[in-house]
C-alpha positions as CSV (number, residue, x, y, z in Angstrom):
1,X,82.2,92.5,101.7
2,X,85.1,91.5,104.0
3,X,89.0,91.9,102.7
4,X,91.2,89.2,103.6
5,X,94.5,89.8,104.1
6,X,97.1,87.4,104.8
7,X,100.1,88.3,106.5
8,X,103.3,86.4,106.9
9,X,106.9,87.0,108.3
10,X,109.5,85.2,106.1
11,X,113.5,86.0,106.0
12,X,115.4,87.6,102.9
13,X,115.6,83.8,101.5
14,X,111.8,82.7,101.4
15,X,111.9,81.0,105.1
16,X,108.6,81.4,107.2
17,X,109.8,79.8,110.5
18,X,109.0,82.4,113.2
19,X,112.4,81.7,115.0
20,X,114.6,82.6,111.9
21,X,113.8,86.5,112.3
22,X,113.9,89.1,114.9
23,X,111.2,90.5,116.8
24,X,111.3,94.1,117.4
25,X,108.8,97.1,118.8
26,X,108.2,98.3,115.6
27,X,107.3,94.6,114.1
28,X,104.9,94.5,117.5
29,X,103.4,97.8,116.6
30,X,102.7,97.1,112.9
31,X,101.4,93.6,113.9
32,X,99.5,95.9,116.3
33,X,97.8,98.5,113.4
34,X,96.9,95.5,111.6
35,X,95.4,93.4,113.9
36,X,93.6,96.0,116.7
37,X,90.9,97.2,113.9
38,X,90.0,93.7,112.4
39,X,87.2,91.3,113.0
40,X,89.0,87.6,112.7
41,X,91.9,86.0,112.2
42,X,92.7,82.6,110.5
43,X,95.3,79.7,112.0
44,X,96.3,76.7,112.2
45,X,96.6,74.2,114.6
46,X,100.4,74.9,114.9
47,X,100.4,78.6,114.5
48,X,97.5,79.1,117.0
49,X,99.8,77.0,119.5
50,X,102.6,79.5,119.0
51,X,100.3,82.6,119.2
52,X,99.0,81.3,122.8
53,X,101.6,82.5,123.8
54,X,100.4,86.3,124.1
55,X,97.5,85.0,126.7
56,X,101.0,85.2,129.2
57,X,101.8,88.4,128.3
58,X,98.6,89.7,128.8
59,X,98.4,88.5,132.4
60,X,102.3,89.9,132.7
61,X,103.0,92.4,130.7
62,X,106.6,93.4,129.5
63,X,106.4,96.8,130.5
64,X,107.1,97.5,126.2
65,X,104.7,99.2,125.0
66,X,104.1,98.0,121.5
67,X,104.5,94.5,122.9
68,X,101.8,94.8,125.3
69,X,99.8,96.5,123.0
70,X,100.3,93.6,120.3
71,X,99.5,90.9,123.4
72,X,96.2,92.6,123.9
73,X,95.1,92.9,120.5
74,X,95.8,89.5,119.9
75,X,94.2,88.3,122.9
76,X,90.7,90.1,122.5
77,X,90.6,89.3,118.2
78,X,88.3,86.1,117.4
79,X,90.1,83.5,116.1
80,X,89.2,80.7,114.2
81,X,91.3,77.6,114.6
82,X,91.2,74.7,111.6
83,X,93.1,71.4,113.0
84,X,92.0,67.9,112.5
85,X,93.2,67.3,116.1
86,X,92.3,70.1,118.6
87,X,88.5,69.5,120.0
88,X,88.6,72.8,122.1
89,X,90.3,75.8,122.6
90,X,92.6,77.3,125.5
91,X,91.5,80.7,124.9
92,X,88.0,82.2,125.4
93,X,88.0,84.4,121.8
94,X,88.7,81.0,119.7
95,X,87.0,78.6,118.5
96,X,87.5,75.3,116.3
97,X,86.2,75.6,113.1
98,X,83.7,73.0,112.2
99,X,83.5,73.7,108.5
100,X,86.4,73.9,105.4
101,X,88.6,77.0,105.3
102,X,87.2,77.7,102.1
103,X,83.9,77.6,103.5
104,X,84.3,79.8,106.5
105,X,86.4,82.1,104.4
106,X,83.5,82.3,101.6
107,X,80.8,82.9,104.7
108,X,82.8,85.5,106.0
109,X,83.6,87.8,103.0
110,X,79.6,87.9,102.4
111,X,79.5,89.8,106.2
112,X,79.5,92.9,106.6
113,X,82.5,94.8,105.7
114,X,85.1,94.4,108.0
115,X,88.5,92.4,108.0
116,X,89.9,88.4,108.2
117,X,93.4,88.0,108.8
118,X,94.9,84.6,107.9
119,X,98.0,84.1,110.1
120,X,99.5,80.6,108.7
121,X,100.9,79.6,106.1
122,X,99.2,76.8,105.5
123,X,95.7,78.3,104.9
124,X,97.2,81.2,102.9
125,X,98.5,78.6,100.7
126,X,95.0,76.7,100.5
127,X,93.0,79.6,100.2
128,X,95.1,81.1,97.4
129,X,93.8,78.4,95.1
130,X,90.0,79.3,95.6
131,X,91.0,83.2,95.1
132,X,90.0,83.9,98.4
133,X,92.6,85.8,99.1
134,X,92.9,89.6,98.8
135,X,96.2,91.4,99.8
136,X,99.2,89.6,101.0
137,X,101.4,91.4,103.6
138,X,104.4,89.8,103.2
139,X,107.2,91.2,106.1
140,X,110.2,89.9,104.5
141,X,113.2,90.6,107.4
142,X,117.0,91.2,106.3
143,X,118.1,87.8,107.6
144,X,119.0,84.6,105.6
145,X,117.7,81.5,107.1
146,X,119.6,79.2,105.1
147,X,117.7,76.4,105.8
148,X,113.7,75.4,106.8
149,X,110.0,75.4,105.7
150,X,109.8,78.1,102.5
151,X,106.8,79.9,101.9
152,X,105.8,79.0,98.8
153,X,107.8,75.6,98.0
154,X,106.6,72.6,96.1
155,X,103.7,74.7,94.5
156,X,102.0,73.4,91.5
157,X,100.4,76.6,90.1
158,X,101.5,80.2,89.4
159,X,100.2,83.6,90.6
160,X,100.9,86.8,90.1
161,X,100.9,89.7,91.9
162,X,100.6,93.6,92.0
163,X,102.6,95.7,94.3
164,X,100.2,98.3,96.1
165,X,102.3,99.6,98.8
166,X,105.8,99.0,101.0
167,X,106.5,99.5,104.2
168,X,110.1,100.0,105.6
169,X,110.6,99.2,109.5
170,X,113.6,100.7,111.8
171,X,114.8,96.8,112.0
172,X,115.3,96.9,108.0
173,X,112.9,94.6,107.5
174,X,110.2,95.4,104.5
175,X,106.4,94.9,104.6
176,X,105.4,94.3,100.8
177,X,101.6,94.6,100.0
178,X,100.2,92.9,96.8
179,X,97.0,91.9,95.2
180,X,96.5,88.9,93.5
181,X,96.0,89.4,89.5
């Protein structure tokens, strides 16, 4: 059975935007570990947009090692894409999902034992509610936003959590493992 694993950068005060922390070589090669071995990974419409991004770096490296190594894991990962408004993808290892997350998410733990990634927020958040989630990776960086989009507001329903592992990076920031109870 497939683990999924959803992993999210948010800031010391609960704030997921991407441009409220700091990227660094060691965020790039934890991204890296986690990403290289698995099978999938999980967006949407928005955060796939962002993530094209890597396809440049790929065709012009940084010369950073843990970068370029993050660009190319990215690139060559399948990734499913849920949006109401994309019809086709801009990058050949994605594809539009034509089913509920729920659904692909379900299909996908019954395959052999590998792992699925979910990279946005917004599908961690629905998926949570159908317990399809295994271990959150939560990389909270030592920054405080002070304003935007907070990972968990406005929701209805309570979870808990057990801690099954940290992780400290040279940038201070903490990776935080947990399993759903």
């Amino acid at each position: 059975m497939n683990k999924v694993i959803a992993a999210i950068n948010m800031t010391l005060d609960g704030v997921f935007d991407h441009t409220a922390v700091q990227a660094s070589e060691a965020l790039h090669q934890h991204y890296f570990e986690l990403i290289d071995p698995a099978d999938v990974i999980l967006y949407g419409r928005i955060t796939y947009q962002l993530m094209e991004y890597w396809k440049t770096v790929v065709a012009h490296p940084t010369g950073n090692k843990a970068t370029d190594a993050f660009a190319v894991s990215m690139d060559k990962i399948e990734k499913i894409v849920f949006s109401r408004t994309l019809n086709s993808s801009n990058w050949d290892t994605a594809t539009i999902a034509d089913e509920t997350p729920e659904k692909v998410v379900s299909r996908l733990k019954m395959q052999q034992a590998s792992t699925v990634l979910i990279g946005s927020r917004s599908l961690l958040i629905q998926l949570m509610k159908f317990n399809l989630v295994d271990e959150f990776q939560l990389c909270i960086h030592p920054v405080v936003a002070g304003r935007g989009a907070f990972l968990f507001e406005q929701q209805d329903w309570r979870q808990s959590f057990r801690l099954i592992k940290t992780k400290t990076l040279d940038s201070g920031a903490i990776v935080v493992y947990y399993q759903p109870l």
